[in-house]
N, C-alpha and C positions, 0 to 999 in steps of 0.2 A: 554476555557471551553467547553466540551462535552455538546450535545444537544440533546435531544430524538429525532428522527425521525418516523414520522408516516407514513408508507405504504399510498400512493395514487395511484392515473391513473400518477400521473405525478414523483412520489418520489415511488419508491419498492425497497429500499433498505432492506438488507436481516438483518445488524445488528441494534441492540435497539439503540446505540448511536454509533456516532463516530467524532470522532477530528483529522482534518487532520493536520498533524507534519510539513509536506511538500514533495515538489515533486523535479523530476527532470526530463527537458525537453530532451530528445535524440534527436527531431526535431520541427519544427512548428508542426509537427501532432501527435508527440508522446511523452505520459508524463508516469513516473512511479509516483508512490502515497505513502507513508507512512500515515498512520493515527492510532491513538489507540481508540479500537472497543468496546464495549460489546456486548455478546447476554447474555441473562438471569443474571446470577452470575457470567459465567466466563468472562476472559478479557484477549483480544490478540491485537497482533500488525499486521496491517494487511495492505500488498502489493500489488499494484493494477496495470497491465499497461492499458495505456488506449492511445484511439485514438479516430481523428475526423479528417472529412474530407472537401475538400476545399467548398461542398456547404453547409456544416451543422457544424458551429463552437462549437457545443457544443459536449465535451470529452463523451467517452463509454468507458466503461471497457469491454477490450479486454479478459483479464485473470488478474487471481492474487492468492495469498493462505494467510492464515492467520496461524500465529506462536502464540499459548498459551502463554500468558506473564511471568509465570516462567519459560518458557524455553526460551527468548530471549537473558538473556545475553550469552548464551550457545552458540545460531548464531552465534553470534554478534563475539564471540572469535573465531571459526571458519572460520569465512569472514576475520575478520583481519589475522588469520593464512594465510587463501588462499591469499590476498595481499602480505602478506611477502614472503610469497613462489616465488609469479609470481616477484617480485622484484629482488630476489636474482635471478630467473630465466635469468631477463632483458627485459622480457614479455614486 
């Protein structure tokens, strides 16, 4: 379940809620992020990568973008196009 967040010195997170879906680790210092967001009314899915380093274990968001949630499954079927593509390529 989605939580509100409140802006602090220690939490500045830019959306009103967000639920993280899950991630995926590329290494011990690098994670990407799925979570679904709101700001205000609307509501996106939004992509994060993030990193930390060997003295400071706690994750930063590096980059990331956020996709409007009725245009997700729109991605969604283009990612899977681009997979089948790089398959039949032997990518």
């Amino acid at each position: 379940m989605a939580t509100k967040k409140q802006a602090t010195k220690d939490n500045t997170s830019f959306w009103d809620t967000e639920m993280l879906i899950g991630y995926i680790n590329s290494d011990e210092l690098h994670k990407t992020s799925v979570s679904l967001c709101t700001k205000g009314e609307k509501k996106y899915i939004s992509l994060t990568n993030q990193y930390r380093t060997q003295a400071n274990p706690q994750f930063k968001v590096r980059s990331g973008f956020a996709i409007p949630y009725q245009s997700a499954e729109q991605v969604t079927a283009l990612i899977m196009r681009g997979v089948s593509e790089a398959k039949k390529l032997m990518w």
